[in-house]
KOLVO-5667 format. One record per residue (C-alpha): residue number from 1; x, y, z negated; chain. Coordinates in steps of 0.001 Angstrom, whole numbers, plus 500000, padded with zeros to 6 digits. Last residue first. Layout:
N
NODE seq      x      y      z mol
NODE NUM      X      Y      Z   A
...
This chain:
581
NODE seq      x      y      z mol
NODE 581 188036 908104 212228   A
NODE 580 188030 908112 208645   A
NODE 579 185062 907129 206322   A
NODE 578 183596 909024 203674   A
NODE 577 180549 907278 202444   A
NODE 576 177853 909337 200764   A
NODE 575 176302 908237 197374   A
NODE 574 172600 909046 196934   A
NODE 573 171581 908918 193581   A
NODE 572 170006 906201 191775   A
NODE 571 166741 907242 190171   A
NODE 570 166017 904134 187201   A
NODE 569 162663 904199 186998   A
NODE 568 161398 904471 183089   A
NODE 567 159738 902245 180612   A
NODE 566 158071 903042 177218   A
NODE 565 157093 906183 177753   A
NODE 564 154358 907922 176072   A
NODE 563 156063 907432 172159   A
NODE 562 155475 911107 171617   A
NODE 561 159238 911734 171071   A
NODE 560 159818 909802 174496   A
NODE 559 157273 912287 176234   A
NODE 558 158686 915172 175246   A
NODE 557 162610 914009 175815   A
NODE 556 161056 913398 179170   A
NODE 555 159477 916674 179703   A
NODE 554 162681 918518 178124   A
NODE 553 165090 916817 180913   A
NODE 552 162416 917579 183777   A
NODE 551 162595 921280 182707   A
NODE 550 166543 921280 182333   A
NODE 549 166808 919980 186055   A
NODE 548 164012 922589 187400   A
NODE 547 166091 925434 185914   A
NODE 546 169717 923950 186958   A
NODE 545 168398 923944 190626   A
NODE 544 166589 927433 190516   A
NODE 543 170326 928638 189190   A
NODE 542 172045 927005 192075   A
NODE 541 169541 928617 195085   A
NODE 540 169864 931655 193373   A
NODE 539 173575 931653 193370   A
NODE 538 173598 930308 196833   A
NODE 537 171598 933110 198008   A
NODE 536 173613 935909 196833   A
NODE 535 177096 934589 197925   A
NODE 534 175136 934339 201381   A
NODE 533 174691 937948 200808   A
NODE 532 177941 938593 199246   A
NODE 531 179745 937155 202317   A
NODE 530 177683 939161 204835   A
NODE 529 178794 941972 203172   A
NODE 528 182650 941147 203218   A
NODE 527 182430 939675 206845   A
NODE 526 181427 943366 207897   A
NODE 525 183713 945780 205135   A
NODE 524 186827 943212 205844   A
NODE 523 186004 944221 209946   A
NODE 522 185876 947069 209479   A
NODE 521 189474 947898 208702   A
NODE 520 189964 947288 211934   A
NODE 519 194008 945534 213556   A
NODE 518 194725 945179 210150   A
NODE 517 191914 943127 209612   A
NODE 516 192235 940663 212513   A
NODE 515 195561 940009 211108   A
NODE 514 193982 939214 207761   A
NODE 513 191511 937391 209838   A
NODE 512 194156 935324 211528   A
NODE 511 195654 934550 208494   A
NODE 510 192560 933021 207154   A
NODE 509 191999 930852 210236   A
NODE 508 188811 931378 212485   A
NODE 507 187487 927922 214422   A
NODE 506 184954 928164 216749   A
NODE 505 182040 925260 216679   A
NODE 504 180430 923150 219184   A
NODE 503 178445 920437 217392   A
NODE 502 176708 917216 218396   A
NODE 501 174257 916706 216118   A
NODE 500 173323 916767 212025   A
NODE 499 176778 918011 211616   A
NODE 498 178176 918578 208024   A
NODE 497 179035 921357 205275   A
NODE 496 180689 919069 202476   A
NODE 495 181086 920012 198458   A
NODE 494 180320 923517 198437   A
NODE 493 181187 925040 194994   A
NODE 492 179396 928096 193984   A
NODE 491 181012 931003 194554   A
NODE 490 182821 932897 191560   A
NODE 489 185419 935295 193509   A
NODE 488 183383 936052 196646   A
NODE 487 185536 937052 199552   A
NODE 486 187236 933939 201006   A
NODE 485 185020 931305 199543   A
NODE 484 181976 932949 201121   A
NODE 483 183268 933563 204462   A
NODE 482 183083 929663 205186   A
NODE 481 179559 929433 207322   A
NODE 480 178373 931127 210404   A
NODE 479 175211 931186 212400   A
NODE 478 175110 931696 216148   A
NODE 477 173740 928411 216753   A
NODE 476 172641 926618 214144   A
NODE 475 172738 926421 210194   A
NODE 474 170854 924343 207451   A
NODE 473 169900 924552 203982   A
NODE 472 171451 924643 200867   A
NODE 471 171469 920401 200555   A
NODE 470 171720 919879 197083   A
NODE 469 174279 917502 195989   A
NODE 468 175645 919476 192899   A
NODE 467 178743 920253 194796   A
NODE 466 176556 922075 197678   A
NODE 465 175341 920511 200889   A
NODE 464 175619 922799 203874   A
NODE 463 173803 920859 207043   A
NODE 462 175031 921923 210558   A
NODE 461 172927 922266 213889   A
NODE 460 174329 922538 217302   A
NODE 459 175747 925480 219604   A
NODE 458 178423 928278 219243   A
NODE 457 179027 928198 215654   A
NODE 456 180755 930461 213637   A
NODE 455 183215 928757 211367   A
NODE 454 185624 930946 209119   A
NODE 453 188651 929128 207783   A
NODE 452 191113 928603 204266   A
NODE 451 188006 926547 202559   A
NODE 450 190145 924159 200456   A
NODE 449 190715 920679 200841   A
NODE 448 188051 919845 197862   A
NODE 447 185338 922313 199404   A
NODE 446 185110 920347 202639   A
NODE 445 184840 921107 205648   A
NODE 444 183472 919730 209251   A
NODE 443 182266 916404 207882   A
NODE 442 180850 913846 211029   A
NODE 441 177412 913245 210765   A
NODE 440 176832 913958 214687   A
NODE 439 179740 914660 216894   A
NODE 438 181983 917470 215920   A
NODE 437 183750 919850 218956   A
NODE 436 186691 922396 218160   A
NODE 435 187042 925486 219806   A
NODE 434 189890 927587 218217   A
NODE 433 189191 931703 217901   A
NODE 432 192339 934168 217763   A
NODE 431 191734 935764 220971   A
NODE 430 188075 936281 219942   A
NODE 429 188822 937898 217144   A
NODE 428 190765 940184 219527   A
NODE 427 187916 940613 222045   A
NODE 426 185421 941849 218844   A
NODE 425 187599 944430 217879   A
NODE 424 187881 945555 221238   A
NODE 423 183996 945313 221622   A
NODE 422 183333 947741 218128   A
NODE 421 182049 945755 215124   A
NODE 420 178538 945165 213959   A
NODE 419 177232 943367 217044   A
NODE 418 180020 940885 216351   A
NODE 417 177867 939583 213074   A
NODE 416 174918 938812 214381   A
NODE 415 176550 936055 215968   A
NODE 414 174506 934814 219556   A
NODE 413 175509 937127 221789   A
NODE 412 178554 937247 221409   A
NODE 411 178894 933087 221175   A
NODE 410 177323 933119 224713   A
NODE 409 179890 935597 226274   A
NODE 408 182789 933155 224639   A
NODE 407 184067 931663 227628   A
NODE 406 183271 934651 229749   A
NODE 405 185733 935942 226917   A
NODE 404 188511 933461 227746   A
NODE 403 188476 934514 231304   A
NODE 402 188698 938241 230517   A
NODE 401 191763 937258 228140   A
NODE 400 193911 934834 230392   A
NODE 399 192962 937299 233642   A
NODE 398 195186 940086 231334   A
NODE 397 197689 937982 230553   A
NODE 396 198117 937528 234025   A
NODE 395 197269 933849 235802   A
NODE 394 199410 930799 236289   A
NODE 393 199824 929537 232756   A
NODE 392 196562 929700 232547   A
NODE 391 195867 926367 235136   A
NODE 390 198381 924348 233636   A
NODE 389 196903 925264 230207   A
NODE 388 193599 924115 231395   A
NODE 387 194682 919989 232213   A
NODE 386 191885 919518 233980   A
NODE 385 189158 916518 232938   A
NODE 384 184896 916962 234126   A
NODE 383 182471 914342 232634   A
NODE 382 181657 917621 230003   A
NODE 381 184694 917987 228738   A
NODE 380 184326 918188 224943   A
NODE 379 181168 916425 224547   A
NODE 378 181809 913782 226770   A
NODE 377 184980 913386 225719   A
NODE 376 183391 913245 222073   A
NODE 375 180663 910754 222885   A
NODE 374 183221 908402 224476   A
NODE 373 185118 908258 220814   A
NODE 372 181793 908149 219266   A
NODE 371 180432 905133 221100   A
NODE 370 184404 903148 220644   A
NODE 369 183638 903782 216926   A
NODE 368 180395 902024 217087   A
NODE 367 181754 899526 219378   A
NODE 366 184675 898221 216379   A
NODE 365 188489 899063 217937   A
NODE 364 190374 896219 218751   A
NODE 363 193645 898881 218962   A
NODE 362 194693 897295 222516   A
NODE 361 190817 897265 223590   A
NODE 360 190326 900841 222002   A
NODE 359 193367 901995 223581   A
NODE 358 192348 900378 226912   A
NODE 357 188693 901900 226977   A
NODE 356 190487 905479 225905   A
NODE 355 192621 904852 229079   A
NODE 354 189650 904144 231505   A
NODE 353 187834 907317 229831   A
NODE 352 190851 909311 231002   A
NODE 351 190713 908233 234376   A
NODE 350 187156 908762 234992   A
NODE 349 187789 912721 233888   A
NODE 348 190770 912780 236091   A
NODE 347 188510 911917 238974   A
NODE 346 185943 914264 238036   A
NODE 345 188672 916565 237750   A
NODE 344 189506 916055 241275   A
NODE 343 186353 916643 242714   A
NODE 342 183448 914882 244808   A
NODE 341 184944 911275 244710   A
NODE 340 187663 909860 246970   A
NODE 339 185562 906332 247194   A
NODE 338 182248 907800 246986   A
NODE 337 183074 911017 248510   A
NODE 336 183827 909015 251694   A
NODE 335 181068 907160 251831   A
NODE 334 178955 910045 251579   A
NODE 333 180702 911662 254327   A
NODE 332 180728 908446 256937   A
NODE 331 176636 908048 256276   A
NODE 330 175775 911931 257124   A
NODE 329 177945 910676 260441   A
NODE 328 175810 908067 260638   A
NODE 327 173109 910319 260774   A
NODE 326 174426 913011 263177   A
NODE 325 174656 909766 265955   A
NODE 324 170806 908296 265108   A
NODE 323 169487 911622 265734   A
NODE 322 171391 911775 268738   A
NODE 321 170192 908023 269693   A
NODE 320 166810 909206 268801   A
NODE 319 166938 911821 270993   A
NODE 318 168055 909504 273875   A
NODE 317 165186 907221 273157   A
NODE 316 162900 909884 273799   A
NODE 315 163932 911384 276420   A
NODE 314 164587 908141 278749   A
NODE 313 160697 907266 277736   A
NODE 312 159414 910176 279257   A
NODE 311 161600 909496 282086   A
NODE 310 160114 906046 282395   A
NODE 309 162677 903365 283183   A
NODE 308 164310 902270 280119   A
NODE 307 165275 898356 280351   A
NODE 306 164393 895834 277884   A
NODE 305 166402 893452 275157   A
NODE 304 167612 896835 273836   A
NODE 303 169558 899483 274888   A
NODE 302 172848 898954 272136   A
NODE 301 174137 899373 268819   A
NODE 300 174020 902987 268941   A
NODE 299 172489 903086 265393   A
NODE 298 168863 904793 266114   A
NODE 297 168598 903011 269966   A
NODE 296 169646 899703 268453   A
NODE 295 167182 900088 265553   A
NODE 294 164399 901274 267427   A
NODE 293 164606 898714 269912   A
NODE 292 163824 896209 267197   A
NODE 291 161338 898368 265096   A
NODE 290 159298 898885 268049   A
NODE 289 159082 894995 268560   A
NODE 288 158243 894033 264766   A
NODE 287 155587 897013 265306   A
NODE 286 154060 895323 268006   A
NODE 285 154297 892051 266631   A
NODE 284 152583 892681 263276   A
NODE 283 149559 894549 264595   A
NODE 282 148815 891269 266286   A
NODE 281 148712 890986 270295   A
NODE 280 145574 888991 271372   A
NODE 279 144738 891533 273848   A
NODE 278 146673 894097 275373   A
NODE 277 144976 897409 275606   A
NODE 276 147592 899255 273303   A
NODE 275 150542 897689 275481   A
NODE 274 152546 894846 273732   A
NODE 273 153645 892832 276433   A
NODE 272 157184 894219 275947   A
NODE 271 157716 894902 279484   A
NODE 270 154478 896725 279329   A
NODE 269 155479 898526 276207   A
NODE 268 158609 899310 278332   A
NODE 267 156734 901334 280854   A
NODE 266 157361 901062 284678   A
NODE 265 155287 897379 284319   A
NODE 264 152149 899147 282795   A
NODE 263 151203 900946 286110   A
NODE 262 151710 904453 286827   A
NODE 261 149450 906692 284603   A
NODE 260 152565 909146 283466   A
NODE 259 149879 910878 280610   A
NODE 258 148638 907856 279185   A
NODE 257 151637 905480 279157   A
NODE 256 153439 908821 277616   A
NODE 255 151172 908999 274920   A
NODE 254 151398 905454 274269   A
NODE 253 155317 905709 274578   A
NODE 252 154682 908724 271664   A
NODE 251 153349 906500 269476   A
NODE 250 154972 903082 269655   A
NODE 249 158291 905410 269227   A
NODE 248 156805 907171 266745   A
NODE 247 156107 903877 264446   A
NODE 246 159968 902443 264704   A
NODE 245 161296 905399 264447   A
NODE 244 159841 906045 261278   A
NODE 243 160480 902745 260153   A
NODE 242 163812 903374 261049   A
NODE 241 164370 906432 259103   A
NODE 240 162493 905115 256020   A
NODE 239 164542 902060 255606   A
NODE 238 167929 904346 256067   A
NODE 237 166889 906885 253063   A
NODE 236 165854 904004 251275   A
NODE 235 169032 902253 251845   A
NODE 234 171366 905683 251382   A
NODE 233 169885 906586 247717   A
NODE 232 170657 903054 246634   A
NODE 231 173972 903665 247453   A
NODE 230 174354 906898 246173   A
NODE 229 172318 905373 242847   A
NODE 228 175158 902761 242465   A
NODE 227 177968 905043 242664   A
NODE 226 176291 907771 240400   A
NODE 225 175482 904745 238040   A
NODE 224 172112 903481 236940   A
NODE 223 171698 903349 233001   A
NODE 222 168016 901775 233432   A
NODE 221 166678 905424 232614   A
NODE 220 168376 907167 235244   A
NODE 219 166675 905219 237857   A
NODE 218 163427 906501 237175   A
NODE 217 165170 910252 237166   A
NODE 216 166808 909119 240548   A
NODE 215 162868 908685 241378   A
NODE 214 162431 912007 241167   A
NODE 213 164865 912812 243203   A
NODE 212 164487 910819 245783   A
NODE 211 160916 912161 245828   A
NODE 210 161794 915447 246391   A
NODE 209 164745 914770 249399   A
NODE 208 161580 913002 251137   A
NODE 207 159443 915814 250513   A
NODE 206 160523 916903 254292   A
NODE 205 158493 914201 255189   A
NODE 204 155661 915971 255299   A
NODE 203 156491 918254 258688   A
NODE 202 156492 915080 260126   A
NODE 201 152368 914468 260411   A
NODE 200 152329 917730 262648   A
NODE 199 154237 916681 265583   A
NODE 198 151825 913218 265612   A
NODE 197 148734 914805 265199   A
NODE 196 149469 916995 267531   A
NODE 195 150699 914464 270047   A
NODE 194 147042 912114 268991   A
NODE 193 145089 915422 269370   A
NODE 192 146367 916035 273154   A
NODE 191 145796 912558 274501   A
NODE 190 142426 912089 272464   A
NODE 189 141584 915294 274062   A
NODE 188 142921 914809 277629   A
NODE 187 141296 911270 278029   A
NODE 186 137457 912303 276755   A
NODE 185 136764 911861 272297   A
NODE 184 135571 909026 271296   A
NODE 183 139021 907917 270262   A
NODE 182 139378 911407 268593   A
NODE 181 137819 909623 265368   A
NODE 180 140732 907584 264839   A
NODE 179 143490 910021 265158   A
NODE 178 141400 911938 262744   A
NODE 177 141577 908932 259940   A
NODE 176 145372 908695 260871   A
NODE 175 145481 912519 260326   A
NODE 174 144090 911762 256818   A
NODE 173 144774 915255 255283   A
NODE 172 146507 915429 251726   A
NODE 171 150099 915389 252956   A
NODE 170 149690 918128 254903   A
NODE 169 148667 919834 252458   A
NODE 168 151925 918672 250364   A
NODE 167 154324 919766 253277   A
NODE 166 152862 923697 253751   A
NODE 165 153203 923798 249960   A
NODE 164 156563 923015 250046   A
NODE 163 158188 925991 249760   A
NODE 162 157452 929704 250420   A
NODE 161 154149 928716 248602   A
NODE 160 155543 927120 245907   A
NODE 159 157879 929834 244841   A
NODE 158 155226 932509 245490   A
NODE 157 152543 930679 242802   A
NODE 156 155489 930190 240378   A
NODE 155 156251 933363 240568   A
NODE 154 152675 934616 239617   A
NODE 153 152081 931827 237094   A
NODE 152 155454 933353 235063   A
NODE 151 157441 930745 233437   A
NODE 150 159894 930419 235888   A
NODE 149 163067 928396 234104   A
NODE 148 166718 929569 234169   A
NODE 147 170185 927567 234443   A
NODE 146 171453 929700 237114   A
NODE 145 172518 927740 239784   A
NODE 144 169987 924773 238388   A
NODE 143 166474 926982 239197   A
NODE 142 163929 925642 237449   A
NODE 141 159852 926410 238930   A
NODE 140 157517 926476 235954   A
NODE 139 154408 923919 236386   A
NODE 138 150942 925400 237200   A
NODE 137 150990 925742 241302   A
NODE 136 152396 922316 241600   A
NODE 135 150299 920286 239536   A
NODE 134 147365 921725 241781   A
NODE 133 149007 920339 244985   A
NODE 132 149569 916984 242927   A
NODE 131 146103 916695 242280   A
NODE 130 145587 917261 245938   A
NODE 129 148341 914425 246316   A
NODE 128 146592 912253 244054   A
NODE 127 142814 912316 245957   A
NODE 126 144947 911857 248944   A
NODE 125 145612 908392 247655   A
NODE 124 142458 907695 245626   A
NODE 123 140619 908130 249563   A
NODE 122 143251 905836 250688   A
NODE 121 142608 903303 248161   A
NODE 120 138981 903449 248388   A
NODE 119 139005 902419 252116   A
NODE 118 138660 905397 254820   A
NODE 117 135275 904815 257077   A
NODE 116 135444 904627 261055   A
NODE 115 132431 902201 260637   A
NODE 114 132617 900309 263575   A
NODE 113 136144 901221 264385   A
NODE 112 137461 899833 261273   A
NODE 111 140561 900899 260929   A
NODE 110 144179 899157 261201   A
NODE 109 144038 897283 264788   A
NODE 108 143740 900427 266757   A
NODE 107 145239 903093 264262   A
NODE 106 149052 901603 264971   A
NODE 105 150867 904487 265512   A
NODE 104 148536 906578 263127   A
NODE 103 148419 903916 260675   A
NODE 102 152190 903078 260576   A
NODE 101 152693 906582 260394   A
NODE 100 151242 907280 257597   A
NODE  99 151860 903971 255164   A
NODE  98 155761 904480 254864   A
NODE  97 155455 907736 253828   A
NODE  96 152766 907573 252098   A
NODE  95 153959 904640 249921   A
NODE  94 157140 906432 249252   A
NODE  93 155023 909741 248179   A
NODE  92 152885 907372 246177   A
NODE  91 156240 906207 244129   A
NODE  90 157484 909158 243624   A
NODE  89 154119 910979 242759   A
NODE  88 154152 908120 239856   A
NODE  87 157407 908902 237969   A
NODE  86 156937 912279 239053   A
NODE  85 153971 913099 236933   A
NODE  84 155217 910506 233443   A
NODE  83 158349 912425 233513   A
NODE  82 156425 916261 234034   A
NODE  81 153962 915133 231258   A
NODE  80 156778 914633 228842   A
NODE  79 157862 918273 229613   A
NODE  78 160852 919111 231390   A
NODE  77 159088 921826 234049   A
NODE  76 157406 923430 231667   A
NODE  75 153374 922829 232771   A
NODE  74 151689 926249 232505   A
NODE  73 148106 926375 231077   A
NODE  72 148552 928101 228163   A
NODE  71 149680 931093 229583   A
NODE  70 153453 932136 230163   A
NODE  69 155880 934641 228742   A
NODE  68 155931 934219 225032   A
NODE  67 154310 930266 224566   A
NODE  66 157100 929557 227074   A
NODE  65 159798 931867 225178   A
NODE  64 158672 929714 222309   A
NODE  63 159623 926496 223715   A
NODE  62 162423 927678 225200   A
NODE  61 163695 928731 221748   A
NODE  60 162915 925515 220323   A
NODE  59 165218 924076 222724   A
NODE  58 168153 926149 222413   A
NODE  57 168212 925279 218626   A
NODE  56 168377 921856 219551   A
NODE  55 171124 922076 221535   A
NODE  54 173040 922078 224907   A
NODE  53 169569 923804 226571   A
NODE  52 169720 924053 230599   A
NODE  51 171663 920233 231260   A
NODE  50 170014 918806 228017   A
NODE  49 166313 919460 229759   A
NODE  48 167652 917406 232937   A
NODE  47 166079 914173 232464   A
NODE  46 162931 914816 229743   A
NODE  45 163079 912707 226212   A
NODE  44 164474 916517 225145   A
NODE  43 161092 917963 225686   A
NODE  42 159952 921353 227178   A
NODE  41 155804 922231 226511   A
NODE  40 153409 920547 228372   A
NODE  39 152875 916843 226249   A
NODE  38 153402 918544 222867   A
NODE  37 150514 921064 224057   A
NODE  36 148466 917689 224943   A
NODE  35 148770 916544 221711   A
NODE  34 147854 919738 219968   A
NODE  33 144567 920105 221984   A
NODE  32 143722 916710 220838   A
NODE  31 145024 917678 217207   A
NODE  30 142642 920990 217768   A
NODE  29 139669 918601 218657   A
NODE  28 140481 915853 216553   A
NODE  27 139468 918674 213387   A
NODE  26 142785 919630 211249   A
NODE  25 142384 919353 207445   A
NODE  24 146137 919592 206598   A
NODE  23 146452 922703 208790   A
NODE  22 148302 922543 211845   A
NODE  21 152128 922789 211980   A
NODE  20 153113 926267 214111   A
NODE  19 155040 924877 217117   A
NODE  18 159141 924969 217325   A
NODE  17 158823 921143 218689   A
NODE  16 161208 920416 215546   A
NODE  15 158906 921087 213083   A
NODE  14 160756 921706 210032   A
NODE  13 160431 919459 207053   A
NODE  12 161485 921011 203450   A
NODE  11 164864 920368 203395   A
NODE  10 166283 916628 201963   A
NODE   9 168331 915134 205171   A
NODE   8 169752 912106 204743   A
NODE   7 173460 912285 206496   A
NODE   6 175773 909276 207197   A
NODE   5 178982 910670 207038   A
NODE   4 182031 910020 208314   A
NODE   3 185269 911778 208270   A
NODE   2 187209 914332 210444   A
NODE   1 191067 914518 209492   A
């Protein structure tokens, strides 16, 4: 039975961004510098940093293979800065793209032809996407297939540039502010800058897809669902798309009223009475117009309240229809996998939360217990359900055991003590290994139920407290804790050993190691020293205890005798509450 515990911690403080703690009598220039280290290197507060490290350990470790590998400079790519960063290039992207075409379709009635001067919001809005450029080449590059981070300025400068760098530049020019300028410009210029202009402003919106995801990580924080976010994702997607339609359409029928120089009636912007050299015509109308037609030409929904005769025009309209057609069948798939769901064992997973919500209805279970209980599936299956011994019992013993040691590749690496023993010795501890999963303050053993198992841990952080209440110290991953009972003959008593987070442990039962030890004698002459060393420790760490106890006894007895102390504190001590799941 797992119980309970609320855990104070009473170790010396350890940093837990893994950086060296500055001196006492730090200057506010090295605890500014320090601050804006804490802001660059990998945070948990950041979206996807528990996805590539499950722990805490794993984290520090990051952070010091980034102070390792990479200069001072580099930006990890789950920083704090990196939330605050795409929290706002998200929303400037979205105003960009709505903003940039409008302008260039619409130049005429938009900038001041007088002056031909950009207003100070513009100029602070391509001021932030140079910015952003520079951002770019200094933060590490993550790659999700693989769970790694590029730490190395010279990747990071290849990445980008074989990416979106070609987007972001041209981003940062004004080609509305060109478009502008070209007016002065003779017929076949202006004609031929404005369709360059026009080509080249869409190669930015490929950092559409970017932005969506960085504002999913906006979203995230309001508890937005996958369901709700896919919808979400579609509208804005669908807004943009029409808007953009809406603007090249004005565009590229100017271009074409240009170049075809029949008279106004064979174009539908004449029909339309809103023609570029039509007077009295707000900046509203036209586009209110464009976005009409636009919408039944992008959906199918029909031609419009005016008839296509231009050939130019016939083009374009029918490629927008197209476009329009492979769109809403983009729209048909994600539908789809929002009512059938990507995989089955998400769907299993879903399933299985929906009965724990019952049982803890039908049981009237308190929230705080319902929170752990939905913690531990999470845990435990990570939001994916399959019933695995279904799935086994269709392979060879053979795939069983190679599969179950991919399993366990990242606990091999991790315990020191596996690297003492031969790989087939190793594989057949393995066999015998249980996983078991311990959310945080919950009691993993205790010394009054016996210690009959080995624990190595495969990620988390565990707290050994011993039976005179002092907390030894604490474990993580690849650490292991239990041998000492088994091989030392006077240990000192361990009262609890429990989780200060969520825990992944593997379980190693006492007969299993005897079998274990049959199988390789070296492996009693392996967990045996390692035993006697941590036996070593504890029976320091106890005597030092029972040495500064008997020294504050005789100080007070000192002080009483002299008549110093005529009051004292009462020092309560901590009592721990041992609840049951």
């Amino acid at each position: 039975m797992k119980s309970h515990i609320v855990h104070h911690c009473e170790l010396k403080n350890i940093s837990q961004n893994g950086l060296p703690k500055l001196p006492p009598k730090s200057g506010y220039f090295r605890k500014l510098l320090r601050k804006i280290q804490l802001e660059l290197i990998v945070s948990p507060e950041n979206y996807d940093t528990r996805f590539f490290f499950r722990s805490t350990a794993a984290i520090r470790a990051e952070i010091q293979r980034h102070r390792r590998l990479s200069k001072s400079y580099i930006i990890h790519p789950f920083s704090k800065f990196r939330i605050k960063f795409e929290m706002i290039m998200s929303i400037l992207w979205f105003i960009q793209f709505a903003k940039n075409p409008l302008i260039t379709a619409f130049f005429e009635t938009t900038i001041d032809e007088d002056t031909g001067q950009l207003s100070t919001f513009h100029i602070i809005l391509h001021l932030c996407t140079v910015f952003n450029i520079i951002v770019c080449f200094l933060t590490g590059t993550p790659k999700f297939q693989t769970k790694e981070v590029i730490l190395q300025p010279r990747s990071i400068a290849k990445h980008y540039l074989l990416t979106f760098f070609l987007c972001d530049i041209i981003s940062a020019i004004p080609f509305y502010y060109i478009a502008a300028k070209v007016e002065k410009l003779n017929f076949f210029q202006h004609r031929t800058i404005l369709f360059l202009v026009t080509i080249i402003e869409m190669i930015s919106f490929a950092r559409l897809s970017t932005a969506l995801r960085y504002f999913r990580r906006i979203t995230s924080k309001f508890g937005l669902t996958h369901t709700s976010w896919k919808i979400t994702d579609l509208v804005i997607k669908s807004l943009f798309l029409v808007h953009w339609a809406a603007c090249y359409i004005y565009t590229i029928s100017k271009i074409l009223l240009d170049i075809s120089r029949t008279t106004k009636a064979n174009s539908w912007l004449g029909m339309a009475k809103i023609e570029p050299f039509r007077e009295k015509v707000t900046t509203w109308e036209r586009y209110v117009q464009c976005l009409l037609i636009g919408i039944c030409h992008f959906f199918g929904a029909g031609y419009g309240q005016y008839e296509i005769i231009n050939q130019g025009e016939i083009i374009l309209f029918s490629f927008i229809m197209v476009c329009g057609h492979f769109y809403k069948t983009y729209i048909a798939a994600v539908v789809l996998q929002l009512f059938m769901t990507t995989t089955a064992s998400t769907i299993k997973y879903r399933e299985v939360l929906n009965q724990l919500d019952t049982y803890c209805s039908k049981n009237k279970l308190s929230p705080s217990i319902r929170r752990r209980l939905t913690l531990f599936y999470e845990h435990r299956f990570n939001k994916h359900y399959f019933k695995e011994e279904a799935i086994l019992n269709t392979l060879s013993q053979h795939l069983k055991y190679e599969i179950y040691l991919h399993s366990c590749k990242a606990l091999l690496e991790k315990v020191a003590l596996f690297r003492s023993l031969s790989r087939s010795t190793v594989g057949v501890i393995m066999g015998y290994l249980k996983r078991e999963v311990f959310l945080p303050n919950e009691v993993i053993m205790k010394q009054q139920l016996g210690a009959d198992s080995i624990y190595f841990i495969a990620f988390g952080t565990v707290a050994i407290i011993l039976d005179s209440e002092l907390e030894y110290k604490h474990l993580q991953d690849g650490d292991h804790f239990g041998l000492v009972p088994m091989f030392a003959k006077k240990e000192p008593k361990l009262s609890i050993v429990v989780s200060l987070e969520c825990t992944e442990v593997f379980k190693l039962h006492q007969k299993d190691l005897e079998r274990c030890i049959v199988f390789d004698e070296e492996v009693y002459n392996v967990f045996k020293k390692a035993a006697l060393e941590r036996h070593k420790e504890l029976i320091t760490i106890s005597e030092n205890n029972k040495a500064n106890k008997n020294t504050l006894t005789s100080d007070v007895l000192y002080q009483l005798r002299k008549g110093k102390i005529l009051e004292h504190s009462h020092y309560s001590r901590r009592v721990r509450h041992h609840t049951s799941l």
